[in-house]
NUGUFI-867284 format. One record per residue (C-alpha): y, x, z. Coordinates in steps of 0.25 Angstrom, whole numbers. Example, Ala and Ser with C-alpha at 12.3 -4.5 7.8 and 13.67 -1.06 7.14 Angstrom:
<pases>
> -18 | 49 | 31
> -4 | 55 | 29
</pases>
This chain:
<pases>
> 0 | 0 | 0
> 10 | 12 | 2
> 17 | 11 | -12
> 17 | -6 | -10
> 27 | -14 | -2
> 26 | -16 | 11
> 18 | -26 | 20
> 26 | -39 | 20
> 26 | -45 | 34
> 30 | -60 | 34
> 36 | -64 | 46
> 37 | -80 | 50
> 41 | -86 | 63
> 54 | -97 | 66
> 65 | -90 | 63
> 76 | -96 | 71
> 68 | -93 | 81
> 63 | -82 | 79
> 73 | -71 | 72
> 74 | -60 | 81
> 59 | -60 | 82
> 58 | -60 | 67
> 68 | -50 | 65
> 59 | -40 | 75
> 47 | -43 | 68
> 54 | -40 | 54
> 60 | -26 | 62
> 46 | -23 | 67
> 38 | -27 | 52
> 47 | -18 | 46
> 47 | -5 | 52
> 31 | -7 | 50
> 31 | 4 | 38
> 21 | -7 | 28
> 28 | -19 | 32
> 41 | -26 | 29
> 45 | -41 | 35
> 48 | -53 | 28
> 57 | -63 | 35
> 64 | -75 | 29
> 76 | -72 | 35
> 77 | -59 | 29
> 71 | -63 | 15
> 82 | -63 | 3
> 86 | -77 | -4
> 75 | -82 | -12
> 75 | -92 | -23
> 60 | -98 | -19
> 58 | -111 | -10
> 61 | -108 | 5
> 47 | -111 | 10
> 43 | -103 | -3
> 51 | -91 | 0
> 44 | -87 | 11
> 29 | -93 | 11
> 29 | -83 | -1
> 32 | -71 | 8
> 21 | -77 | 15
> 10 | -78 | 5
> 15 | -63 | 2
> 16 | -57 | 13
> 5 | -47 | 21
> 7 | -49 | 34
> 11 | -65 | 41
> 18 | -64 | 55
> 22 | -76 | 62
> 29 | -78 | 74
> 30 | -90 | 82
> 40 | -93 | 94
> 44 | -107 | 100
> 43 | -115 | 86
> 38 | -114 | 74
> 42 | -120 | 60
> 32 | -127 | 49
> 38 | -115 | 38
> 33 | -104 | 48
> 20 | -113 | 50
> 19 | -114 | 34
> 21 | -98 | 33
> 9 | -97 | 43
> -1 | -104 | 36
> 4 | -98 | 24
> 2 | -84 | 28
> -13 | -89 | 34
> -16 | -96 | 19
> -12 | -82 | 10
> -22 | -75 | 22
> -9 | -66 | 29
> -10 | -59 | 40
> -3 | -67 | 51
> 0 | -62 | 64
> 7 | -72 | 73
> 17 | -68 | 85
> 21 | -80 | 96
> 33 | -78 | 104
> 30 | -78 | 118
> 37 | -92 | 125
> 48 | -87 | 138
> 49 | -95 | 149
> 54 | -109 | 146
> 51 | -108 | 130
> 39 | -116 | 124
> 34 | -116 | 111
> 36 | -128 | 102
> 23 | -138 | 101
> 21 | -133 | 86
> 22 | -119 | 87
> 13 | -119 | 100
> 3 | -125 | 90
> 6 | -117 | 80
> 4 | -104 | 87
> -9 | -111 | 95
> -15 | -114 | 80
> -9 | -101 | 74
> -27 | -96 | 74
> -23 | -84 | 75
> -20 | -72 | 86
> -4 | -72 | 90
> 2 | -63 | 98
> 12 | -66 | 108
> 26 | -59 | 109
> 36 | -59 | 120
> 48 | -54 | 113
> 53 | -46 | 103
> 51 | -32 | 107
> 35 | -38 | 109
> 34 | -45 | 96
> 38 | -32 | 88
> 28 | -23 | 96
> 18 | -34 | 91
> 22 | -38 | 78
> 21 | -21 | 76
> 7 | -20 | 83
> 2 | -34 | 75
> 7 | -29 | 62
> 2 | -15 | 61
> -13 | -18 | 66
> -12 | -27 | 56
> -8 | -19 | 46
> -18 | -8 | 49
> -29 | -16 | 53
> -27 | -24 | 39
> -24 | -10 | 31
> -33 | -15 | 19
> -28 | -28 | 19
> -14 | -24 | 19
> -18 | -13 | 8
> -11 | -1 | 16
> -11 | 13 | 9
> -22 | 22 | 17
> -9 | 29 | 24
> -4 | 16 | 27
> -10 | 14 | 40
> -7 | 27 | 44
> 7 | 23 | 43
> 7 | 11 | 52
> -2 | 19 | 62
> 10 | 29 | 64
> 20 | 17 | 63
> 10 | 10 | 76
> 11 | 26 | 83
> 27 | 26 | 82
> 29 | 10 | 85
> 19 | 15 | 98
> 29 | 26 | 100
> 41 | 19 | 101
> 34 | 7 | 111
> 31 | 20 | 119
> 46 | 24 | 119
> 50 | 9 | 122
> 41 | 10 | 134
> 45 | 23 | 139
> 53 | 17 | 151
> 44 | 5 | 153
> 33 | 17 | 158
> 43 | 24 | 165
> 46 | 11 | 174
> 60 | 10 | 167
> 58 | -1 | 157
> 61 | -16 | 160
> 60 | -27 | 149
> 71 | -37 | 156
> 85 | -45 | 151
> 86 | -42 | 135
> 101 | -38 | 134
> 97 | -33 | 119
> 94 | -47 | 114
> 108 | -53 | 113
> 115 | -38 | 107
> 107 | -38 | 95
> 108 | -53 | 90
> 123 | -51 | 82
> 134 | -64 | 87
> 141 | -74 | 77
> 155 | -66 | 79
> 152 | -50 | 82
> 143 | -42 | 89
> 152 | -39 | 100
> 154 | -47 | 114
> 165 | -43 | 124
> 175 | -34 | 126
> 173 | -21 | 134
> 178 | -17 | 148
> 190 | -11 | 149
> 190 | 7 | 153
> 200 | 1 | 163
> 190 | -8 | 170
> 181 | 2 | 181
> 190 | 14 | 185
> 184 | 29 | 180
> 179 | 36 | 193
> 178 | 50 | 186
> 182 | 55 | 171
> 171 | 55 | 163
> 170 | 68 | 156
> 176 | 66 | 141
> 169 | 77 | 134
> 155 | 73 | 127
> 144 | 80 | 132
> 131 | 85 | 123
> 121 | 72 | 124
> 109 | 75 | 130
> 97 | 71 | 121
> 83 | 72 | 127
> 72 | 77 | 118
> 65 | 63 | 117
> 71 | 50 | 117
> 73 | 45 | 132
> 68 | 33 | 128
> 67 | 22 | 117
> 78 | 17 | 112
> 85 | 4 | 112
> 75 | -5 | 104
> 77 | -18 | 97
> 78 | -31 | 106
> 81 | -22 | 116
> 92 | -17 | 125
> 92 | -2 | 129
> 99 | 2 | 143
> 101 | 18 | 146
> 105 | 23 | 160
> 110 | 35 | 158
> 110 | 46 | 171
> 123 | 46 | 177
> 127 | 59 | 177
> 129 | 66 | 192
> 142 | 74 | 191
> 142 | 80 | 205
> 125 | 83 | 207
> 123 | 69 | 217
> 109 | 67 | 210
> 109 | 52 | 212
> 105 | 47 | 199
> 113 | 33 | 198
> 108 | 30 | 185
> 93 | 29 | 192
> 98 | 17 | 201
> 107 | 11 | 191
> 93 | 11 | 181
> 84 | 6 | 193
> 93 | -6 | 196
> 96 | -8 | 183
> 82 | -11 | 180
> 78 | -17 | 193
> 90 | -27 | 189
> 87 | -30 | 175
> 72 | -31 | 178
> 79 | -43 | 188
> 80 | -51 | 175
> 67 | -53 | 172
> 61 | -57 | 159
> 74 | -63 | 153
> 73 | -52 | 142
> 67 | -41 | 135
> 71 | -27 | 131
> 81 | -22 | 141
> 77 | -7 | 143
> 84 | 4 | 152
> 84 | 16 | 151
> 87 | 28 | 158
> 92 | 42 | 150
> 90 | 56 | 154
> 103 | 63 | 153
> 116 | 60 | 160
> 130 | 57 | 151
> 143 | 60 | 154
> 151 | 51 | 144
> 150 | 37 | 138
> 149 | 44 | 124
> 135 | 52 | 128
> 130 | 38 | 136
> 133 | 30 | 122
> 128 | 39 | 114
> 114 | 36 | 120
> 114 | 23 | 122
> 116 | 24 | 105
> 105 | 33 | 104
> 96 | 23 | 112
> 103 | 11 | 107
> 104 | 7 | 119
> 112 | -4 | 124
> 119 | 0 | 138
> 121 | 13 | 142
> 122 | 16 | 158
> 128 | 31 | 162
> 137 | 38 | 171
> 138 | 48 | 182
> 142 | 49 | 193
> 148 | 60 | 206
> 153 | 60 | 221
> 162 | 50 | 217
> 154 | 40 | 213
> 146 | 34 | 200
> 151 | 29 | 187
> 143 | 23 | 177
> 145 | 15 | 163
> 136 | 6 | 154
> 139 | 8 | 141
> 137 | -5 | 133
> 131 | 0 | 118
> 127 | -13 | 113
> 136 | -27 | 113
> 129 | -40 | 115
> 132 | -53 | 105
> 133 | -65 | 115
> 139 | -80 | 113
> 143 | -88 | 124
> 132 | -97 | 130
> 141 | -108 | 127
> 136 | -105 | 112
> 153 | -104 | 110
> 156 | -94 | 100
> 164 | -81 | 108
> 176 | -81 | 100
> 175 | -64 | 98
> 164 | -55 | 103
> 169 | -42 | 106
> 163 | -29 | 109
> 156 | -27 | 123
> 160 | -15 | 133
> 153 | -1 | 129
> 155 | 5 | 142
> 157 | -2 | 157
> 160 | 5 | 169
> 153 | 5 | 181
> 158 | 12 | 194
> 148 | 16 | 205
> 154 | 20 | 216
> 148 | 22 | 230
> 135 | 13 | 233
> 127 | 17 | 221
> 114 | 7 | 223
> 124 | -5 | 224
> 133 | -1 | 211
> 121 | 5 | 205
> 116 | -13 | 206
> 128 | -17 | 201
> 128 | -10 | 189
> 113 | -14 | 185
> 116 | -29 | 190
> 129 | -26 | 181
> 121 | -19 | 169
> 110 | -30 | 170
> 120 | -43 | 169
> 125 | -35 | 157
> 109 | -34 | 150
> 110 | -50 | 154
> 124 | -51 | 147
> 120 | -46 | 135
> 108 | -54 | 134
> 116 | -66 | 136
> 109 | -69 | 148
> 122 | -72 | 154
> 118 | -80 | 167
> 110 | -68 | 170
> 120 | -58 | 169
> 129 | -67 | 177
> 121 | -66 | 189
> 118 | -49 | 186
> 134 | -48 | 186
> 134 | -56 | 199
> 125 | -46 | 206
> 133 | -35 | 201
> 146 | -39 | 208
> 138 | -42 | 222
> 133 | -27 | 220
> 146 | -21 | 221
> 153 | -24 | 237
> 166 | -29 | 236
> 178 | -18 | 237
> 168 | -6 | 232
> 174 | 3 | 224
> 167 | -1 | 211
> 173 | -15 | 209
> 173 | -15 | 195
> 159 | -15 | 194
> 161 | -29 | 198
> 172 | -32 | 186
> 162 | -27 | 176
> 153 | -39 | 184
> 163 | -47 | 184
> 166 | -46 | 171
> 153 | -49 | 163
> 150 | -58 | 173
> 162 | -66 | 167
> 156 | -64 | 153
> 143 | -69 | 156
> 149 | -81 | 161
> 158 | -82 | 148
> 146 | -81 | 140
> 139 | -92 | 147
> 151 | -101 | 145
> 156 | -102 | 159
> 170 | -100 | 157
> 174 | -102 | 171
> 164 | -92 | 178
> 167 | -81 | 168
> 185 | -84 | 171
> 182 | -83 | 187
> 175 | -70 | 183
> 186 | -64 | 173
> 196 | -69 | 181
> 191 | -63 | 195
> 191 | -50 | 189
> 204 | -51 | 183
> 210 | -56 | 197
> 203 | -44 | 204
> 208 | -34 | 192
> 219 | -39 | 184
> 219 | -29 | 175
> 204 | -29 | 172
> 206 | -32 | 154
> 191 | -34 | 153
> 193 | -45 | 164
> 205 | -53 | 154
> 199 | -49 | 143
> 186 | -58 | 146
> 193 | -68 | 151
> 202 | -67 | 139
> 188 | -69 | 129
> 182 | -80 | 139
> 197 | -89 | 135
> 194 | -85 | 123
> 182 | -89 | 121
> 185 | -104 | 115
> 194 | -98 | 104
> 184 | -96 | 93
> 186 | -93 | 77
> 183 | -109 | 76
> 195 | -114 | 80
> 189 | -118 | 94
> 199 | -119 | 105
> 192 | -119 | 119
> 199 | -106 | 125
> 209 | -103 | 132
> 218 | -96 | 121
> 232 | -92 | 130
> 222 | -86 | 141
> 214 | -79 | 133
> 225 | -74 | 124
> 233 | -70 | 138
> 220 | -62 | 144
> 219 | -54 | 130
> 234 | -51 | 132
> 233 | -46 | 146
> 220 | -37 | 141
> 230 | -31 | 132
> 241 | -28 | 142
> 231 | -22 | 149
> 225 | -15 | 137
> 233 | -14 | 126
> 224 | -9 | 119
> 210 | -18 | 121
> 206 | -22 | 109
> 197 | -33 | 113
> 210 | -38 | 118
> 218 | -38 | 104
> 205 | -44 | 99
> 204 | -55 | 106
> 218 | -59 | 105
> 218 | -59 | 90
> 205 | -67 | 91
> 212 | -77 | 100
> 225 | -77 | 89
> 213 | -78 | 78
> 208 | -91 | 87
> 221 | -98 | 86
> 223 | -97 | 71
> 209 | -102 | 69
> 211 | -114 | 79
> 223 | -118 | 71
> 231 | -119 | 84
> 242 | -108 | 83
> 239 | -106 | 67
> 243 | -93 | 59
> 253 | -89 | 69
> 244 | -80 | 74
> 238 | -73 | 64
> 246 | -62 | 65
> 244 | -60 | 80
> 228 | -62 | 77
> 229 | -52 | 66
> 238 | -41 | 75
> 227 | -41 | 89
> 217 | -40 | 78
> 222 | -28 | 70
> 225 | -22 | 84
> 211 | -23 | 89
> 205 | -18 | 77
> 216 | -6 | 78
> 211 | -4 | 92
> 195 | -7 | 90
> 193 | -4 | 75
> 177 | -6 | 77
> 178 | -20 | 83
> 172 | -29 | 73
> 178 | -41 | 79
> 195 | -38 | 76
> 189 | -36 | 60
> 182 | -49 | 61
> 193 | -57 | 68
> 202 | -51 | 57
> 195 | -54 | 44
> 194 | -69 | 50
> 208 | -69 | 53
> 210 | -64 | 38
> 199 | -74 | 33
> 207 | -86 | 41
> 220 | -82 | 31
> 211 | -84 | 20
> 214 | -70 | 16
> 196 | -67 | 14
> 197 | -55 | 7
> 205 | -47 | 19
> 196 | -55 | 28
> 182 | -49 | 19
> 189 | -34 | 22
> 191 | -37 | 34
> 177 | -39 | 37
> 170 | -30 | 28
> 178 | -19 | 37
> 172 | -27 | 49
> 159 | -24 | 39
> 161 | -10 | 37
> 160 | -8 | 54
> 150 | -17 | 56
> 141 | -17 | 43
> 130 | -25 | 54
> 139 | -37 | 57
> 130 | -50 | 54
> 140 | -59 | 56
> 152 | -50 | 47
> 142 | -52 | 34
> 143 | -67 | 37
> 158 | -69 | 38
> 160 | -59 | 26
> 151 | -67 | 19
> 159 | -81 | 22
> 172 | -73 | 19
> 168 | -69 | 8
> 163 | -83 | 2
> 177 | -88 | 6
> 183 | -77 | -4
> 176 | -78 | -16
> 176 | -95 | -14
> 192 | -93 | -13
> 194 | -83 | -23
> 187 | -92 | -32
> 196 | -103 | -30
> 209 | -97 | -29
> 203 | -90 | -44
> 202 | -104 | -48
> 214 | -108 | -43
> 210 | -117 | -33
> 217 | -118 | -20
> 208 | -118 | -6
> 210 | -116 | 8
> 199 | -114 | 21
> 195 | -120 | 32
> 194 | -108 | 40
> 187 | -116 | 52
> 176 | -124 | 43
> 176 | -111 | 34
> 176 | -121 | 21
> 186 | -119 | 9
> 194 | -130 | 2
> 201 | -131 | -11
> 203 | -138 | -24
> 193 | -132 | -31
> 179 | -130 | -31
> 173 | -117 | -26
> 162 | -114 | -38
> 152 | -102 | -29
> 141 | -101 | -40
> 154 | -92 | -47
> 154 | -84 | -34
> 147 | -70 | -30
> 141 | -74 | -15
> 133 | -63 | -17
> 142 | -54 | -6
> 142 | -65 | 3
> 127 | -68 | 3
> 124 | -54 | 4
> 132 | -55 | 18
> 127 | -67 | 22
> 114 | -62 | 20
> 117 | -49 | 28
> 123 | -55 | 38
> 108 | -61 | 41
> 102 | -50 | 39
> 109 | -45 | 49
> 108 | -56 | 60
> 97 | -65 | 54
> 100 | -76 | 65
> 115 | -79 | 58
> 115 | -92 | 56
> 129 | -93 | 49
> 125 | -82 | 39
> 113 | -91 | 35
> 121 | -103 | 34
> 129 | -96 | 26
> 122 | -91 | 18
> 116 | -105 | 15
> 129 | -110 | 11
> 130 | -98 | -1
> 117 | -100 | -5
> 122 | -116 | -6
> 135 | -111 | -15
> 125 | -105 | -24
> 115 | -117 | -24
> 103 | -109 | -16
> 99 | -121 | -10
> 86 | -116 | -4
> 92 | -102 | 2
> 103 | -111 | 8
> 92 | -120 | 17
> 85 | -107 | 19
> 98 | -101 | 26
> 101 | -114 | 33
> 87 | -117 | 36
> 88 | -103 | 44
> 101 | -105 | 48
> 96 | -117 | 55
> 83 | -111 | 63
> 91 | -102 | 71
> 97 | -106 | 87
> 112 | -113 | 81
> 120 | -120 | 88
> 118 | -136 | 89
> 131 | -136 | 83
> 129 | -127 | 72
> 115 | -132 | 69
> 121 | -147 | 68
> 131 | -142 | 59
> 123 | -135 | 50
> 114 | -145 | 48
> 126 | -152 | 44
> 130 | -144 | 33
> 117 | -140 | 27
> 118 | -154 | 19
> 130 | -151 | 13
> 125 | -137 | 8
> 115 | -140 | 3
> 121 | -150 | -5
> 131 | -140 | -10
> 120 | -129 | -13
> 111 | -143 | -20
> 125 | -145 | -30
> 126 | -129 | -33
> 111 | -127 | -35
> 112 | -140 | -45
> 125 | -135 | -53
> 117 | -122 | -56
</pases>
């Protein structure tokens, strides 16, 4: 088989339901050197009947894998019993039901009928050591019937030898007695949000005083011979205690408490989550850059270093990693913004007790950012009673304080998450992370919609006093042009402000140039003036810095339909104007888009779910082009998709709505052919 393509592995399960597990089978299918995946969502546009299109990848495929969780559908039924009927090889994987979660009636049966051996699987991290094991004993096992070349099996044996090798590397600390599988914290970074992949602003260098200066000059970075330990692996979050580095020879090891409780305190948890890993390194650091710098080498997510003399203990975690969350409320956050990549910690004289704090505080940020928000409220609580009133580390307990305010925020209890903001800036009126969150949470109703929930004159009066403060704080410049942005959109104030949005925004991108948000805000700003050709730059230089952005592919994609829809008609000689919060164009003539080259924006469309397969919006769409080009079936494939994955009701009612009316339009194109 060596100068033949390779084994094609068919993977079918709900796909809704079942995404990220696909997308980890596909991951672990393909770096099998003999195999590559198919998966309908990742297949390109095909001119066959839907069902067609993929029971043939069925009757041609060489290997069958199915995976069944809480429900199963008659199409992924029907691609069962086709696979048994062309004599595949099937191997069936059933996802493991949590506390509280049951099985639908049917797919209970299905999977009591299935007349074959199924393995179970926990999780994600399990169902890919599986899938790997299944599919390369099968592969060996059935070398004749897979006509493998006679080197061929020798090849998957040293592919089995180094996926044995890496599990061992996984497992290093677990041997040790370091490794606990508690709170997944890596679960809600990877998924990509609506907006941007950014959350909140970070804490000001002003908010916990600097004991001793650290020493400026960078240091050679110690590398051991062999890796310490794994590194960061997918569906996994990755935390590195680095040895603090003793100054003055007191040998007391900080780092070895701070690991202890850290762990004790996660281990707390329970079962909640998988894939939360510590770590500890070998060497000491002396500077942020040297502590980065590993935690990139590891791709780990939080970093914890320090050191530490007579005086006392000071020690940082450095945030690598930023965590895409929507409010619990399921309200859109009106700007996401980029997380804190270094908070401060001050240890001073009772090291077991502020040793607790900062791993009750460490753990209720794992909960955090796994969106476990309750949780994390309840960590951040503990955190504060560790510290005794009128120590000498109080701002530890404004770090607390802080997040604890957040997490409330994020669960839609606006009131607890003010008492907590407003506490701190009563005890520490100058604290500008303090007004800047209770800037975003009066904020939070102002959205590119029109919605008007928020407080605007509060919110706009804590951004300025953050920029009294900090005349400098970009966060601050950006928020305040989003609020401008908000009340040209809402029609309340009008074009008045255009000027003012556009000014905060140039600002925060003089002061943050990698900021993806101000270039976002801006080419919408531009979009909204009808001007879509600055608009396009303005995001293909957003592009250019973030060639990964889901999200950017689709609104470039939108704009760039508007464009050529618009040019068209003003080459025609039509007038036209847009409903910028309906998105739909009017004019007095027609818009005619068989004469138009979608091709760019399809591609985008298509990227941008490449990217983030669960991005409803790009489906739909995408659906709607393929309806302007009278692809009728492509566009009920893309809603049909667009449709199994966890919307809304509100969204989910309304496309349901609309799909009549495509496809009708798409009917009417297909027919004028």
């Amino acid at each position: 088989m060596s100068d033949e393509p390779k084994l094609t592995v068919f993977i079918s399960s709900m796909i809704g339901e079942l995404l990220k597990e696909r997308q980890v089978v596909r991951q672990a299918i393909n770096s099998i050197p003999l195999t590559r995946a198919w998966a309908f969502e990742y297949a390109p546009a095909s001119a066959d009947q839907l069902e067609e299109s993929y029971l043939s990848k069925v009757r041609e495929c060489d290997l069958f894998i199915l995976l069944v969780g809480e429900d199963i559908s008659e199409p992924v039924k029907r691609e069962y019993e086709t696979a048994i009927e062309h004599g595949k090889r099937c191997l069936v994987f059933v996802k493991r039901m949590g506390r509280g979660k049951a099985r639908s009636r049917q797919a209970e049966e299905f999977v009591q009928g299935v007349g074959q051996k199924y393995k179970e699987f926990k999780n994600r991290p399990d169902l890919k050591r599986q899938v790997l094991k299944a599919v390369v004993g099968e592969l060996v096992k059935g070398y004749r019937h897979f006509h493998l070349a006679e080197a061929e099996p020798d090849t998957l044996d040293k592919f089995r030898r180094r996926q044995e090798h890496l599990q061992f590397w996984a497992n290093v600390s677990q041997i040790a007695g370091l490794f606990v599988a508690v709170a997944a914290l890596i679960v809600a970074i990877l998924a990509i949000p609506p907006v941007s992949e950014h959350l909140f602003p970070g804490l000001s260098p002003t908010a916990a005083p600097t004991i001793v200066t650290l020493p400026s000059a960078p240091a050679p970075l110690p590398t051991p011979v062999e890796p310490a330990f794994a590194p960061e692996a997918p569906d996994e979050a990755l935390i590195i205690v680095i040895p603090f580095a003793d100054e003055d020879n007191l040998g007391k090891s900080p780092e070895k408490r701070i690991t202890r409780d850290l762990l004790k305190h996660i281990d707390s948890l329970g079962g909640r989550g998988e894939g939360l890993r510590v770590e500890q390194y070998t060497y000491p650091v002396k500077t942020q850059r040297e502590a980065r710098e590993i935690g990139r080498t590891y791709n780990a997510t939080v970093v914890v270093w320090g050191w530490y003399d007579e005086l006392g203990i000071q020690s940082f975690a450095e945030i690598l990693k930023s965590a895409p969350i929507q409010r619990a409320t399921g309200e859109e956050l009106p700007l996401m913004l980029g997380d804190p990549d270094q908070v401060r910690f001050c240890l001073i004289v009772d090291l077991p007790t502020q040793a607790t704090y900062l791993s009750f505080f460490a753990t209720g940020l794992a909960s955090f950012y796994a969106a476990e928000f309750e949780q994390a409220i309840g960590l951040f609580d503990l955190a504060v009673k560790a510290v005794p009133e009128g120590g000498e580390c109080s701002t530890n307990v404004d770090e607390a304080m802080l997040y604890r305010g957040r997490a409330n925020f994020m669960l839609g209890d606006d009131e607890a998450a003010t008492q907590d903001f407003e506490a701190l800036i009563a005890a520490r009126p100058d604290s500008v992370d303090a007004h800047l969150a209770l800037g975003i949470l009066n904020e939070s109703g102002w959205a590119y919609h029109g919605r008007v929930s928020g407080d605007f004159d509060k919110a706009l009066t804590e951004f300025e006093r953050v920029l009294e403060l900090d005349e400098d704080n970009s966060v601050a410049y950006l928020h305040r042009g989003q609020m401008y942005c908000s009340m040209i959109w809402s029609a309340r104030r009008g074009e008045a402000y255009f000027d003012l949005a556009l000014s905060d925004l140039n600002r925060a991108i003089e002061l943050s140039p990698d900021n993806p948000d101000a270039y976002l805000l801006r080419g919408i700003l531009t979009q909204n003036l009808d001007d879509f050709h600055l608009a396009i730059k303005n995001y293909e230089r957003l592009l250019a810095k973030e060639p990964n952005t889901y999200w950017l592919y689709s609104r470039l994609a939108s704009t760039r339909v508007y464009y050529l829809a618009v040019s068209q008609l003003e080459a025609n000689g039509y007038s036209w104007s847009i409903d910028n919060f309906q998105g739909r164009v009017s004019s007095d003539g027609p818009v005619d888009f068989k004469q138009l080259d979608l091709s760019q924006p399809m591609t985008e469309y298509t990227k941008a779910i490449e990217l983030y397969p669960q991005n409803a919006h790009a489906y739909i769409n995408r659906e709607t082009l393929y309806a302007y080009l009278g692809k009728c079936e492509l566009a009920q494939a893309d809603f049909e998709i667009a449709r199994s994955f966890d919307l809304l009701p509100s969204t989910l009612e309304s496309l349901n709505e609309r799909q009549p009316v495509v496809l009708a339009g798409c009917i009417a194109q297909e027919t004028d052919k």
